[in-house]
N, C-alpha and C positions, 0 to 999 in steps of 0.2 A: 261167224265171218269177221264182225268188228273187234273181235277179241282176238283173234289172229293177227288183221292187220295191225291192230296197235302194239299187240305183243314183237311183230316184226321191227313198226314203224320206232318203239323204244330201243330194238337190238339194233339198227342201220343207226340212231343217233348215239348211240353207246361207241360204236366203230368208228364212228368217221369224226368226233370230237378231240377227241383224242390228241395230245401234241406227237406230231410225228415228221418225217420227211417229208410225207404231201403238202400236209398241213403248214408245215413251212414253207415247202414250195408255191403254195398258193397263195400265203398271206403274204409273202415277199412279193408276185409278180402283182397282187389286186390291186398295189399300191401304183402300179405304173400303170397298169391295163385290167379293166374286167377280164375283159370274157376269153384274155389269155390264162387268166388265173383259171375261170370255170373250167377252159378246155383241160387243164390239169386234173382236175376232178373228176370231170369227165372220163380223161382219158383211166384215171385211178379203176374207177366204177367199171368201164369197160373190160377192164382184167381182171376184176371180181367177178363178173359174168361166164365172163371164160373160164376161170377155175370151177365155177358154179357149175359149167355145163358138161366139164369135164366129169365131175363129182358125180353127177345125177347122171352121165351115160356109163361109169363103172371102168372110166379109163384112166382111173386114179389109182390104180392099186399097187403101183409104184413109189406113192407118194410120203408112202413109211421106208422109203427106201432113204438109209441114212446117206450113201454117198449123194445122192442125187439130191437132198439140202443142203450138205457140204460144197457141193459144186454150185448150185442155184444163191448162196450167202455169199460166196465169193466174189459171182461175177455179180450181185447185188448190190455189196459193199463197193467195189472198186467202181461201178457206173452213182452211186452215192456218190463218193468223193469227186467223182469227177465234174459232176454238178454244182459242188461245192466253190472248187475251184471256178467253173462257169460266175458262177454270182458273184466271188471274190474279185474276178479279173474283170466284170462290169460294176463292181458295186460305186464307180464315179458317174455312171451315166444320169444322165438327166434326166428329169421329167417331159417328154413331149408335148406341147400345149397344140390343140389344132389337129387335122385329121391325116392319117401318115399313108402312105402310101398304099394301097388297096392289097396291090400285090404281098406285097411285104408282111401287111398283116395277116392276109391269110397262110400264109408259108411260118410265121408266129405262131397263129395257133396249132398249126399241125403239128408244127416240134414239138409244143409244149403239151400237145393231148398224146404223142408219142412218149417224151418224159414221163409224164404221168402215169399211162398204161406200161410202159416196161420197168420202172422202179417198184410199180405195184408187182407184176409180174416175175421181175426177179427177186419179191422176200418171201423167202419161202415162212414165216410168218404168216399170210397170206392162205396157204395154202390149208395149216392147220385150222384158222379161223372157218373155213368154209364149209370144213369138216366135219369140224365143231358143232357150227350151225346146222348143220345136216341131220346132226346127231341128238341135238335137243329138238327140232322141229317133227324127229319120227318117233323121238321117246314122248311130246308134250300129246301126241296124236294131233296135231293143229293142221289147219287146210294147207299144203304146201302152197300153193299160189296165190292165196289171201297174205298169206306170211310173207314171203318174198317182195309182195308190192308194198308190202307194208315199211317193210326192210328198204329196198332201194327208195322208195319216197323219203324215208327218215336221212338216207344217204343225200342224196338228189337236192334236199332244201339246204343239210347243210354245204354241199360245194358253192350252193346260187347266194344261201344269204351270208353268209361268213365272209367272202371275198367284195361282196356288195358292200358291206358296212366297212370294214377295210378301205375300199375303195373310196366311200363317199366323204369319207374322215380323211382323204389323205392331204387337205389343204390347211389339216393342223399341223401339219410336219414340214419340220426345215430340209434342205438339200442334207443339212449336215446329218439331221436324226435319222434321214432316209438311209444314206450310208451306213451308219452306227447299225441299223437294223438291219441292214444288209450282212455287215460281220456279223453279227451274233445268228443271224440265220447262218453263215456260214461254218459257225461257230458248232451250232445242234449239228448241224446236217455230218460233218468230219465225226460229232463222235457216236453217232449213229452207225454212219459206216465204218469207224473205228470200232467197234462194239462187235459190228456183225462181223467184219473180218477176222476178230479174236477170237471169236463164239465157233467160227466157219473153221478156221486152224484148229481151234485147241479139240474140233470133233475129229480130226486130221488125226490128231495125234495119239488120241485115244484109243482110234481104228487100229494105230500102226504099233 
């Protein structure tokens, strides 16, 4: 059982380390807010689950279906970008010092655990990893549910401490370098989605 969970808890930290669009999205918002940042994580982890549950009830079997990740990369990439743009058009906001409006912040997190789960949700990347995973945890013979807690735990510390240190570090940053990291996160995030829309078309074309 401990060789399970560690074996999962090194494949959840192997996934979720990773430089990617969450992971941008995360480290961009820890700087202004925790636990808007974790709800992105959160939210990420959340539509890992759902593809997970999909997988294990055998209602995936569509999911070698080439249009259906041509279609899923598209509308992926184009809600990327549009993110992008998001962070672009605030990247002058400030830093809030003091406690902000109760409401507001909870209507915060929700968006941002929403981002989160539907950017995860629309890469069909995503889908293959789950797979994947499915596929070496019945070839290794390992306890599927030692594995799995093993896995989202490895997931689960890094959304809470990666954005935590982020976060507690951001009083070494200027308004300006705040900004500058705002572009260049805008910067990943554009050719991420630029990437997938290419990748999404040129399957397009292939078909046709």
């Amino acid at each position: 059982m401990l060789n399970a969970f560690l074996e999962g808890f090194v494949l959840g930290i192997g996934a979720a380390v990773p430089v990617g669009p969450i992971n941008i999205l995360i480290m961009t918002n820890a700087i202004k807010n925790y636990k808007n940042a974790v709800s992105i994580g959160a939210g990420a982890m959340s539509a890992d689950i759902t593809y997970l549950v999909l997988v294990l009830l055998g209602l995936f079997a569509f999911a070698k279906n080439q249009t259906f990740h041509t279609i899923l990369g598209i509308f992926g990439s184009l809600f990327l970008l549009y993110i992008g743009y998001l962070i672009f058009k605030n990247r002058n906001e400030k830093i809030k010092i003091g406690n902000a409006d109760l409401k507001e912040h909870k209507t915060k997190i929700i968006k941002n655990y929403l981002k989160g789960y539907s950017l995860t949700l629309l890469n069909p990347y995503t889908i293959g990893f789950w797979i994947s995973v499915s596929a070496y945890i019945a070839t290794k013979h390992l306890p599927f549910i030692w594995t799995l807690l093993g896995l989202f735990s490895g997931i689960f510390l890094w959304i809470t401490l990666m954005p935590y240190a982020v976060h507690k570090t951001k009083h070494l940053l200027s308004q300006n370098m705040i900004k500058n990291i705002s572009i260049i996160a805008v910067a990943i995030l554009l050719f991420f989605g630029v990437m997938m829309l290419y990748n999404s078309v040129g399957e397009l074309r292939v078909k046709s």
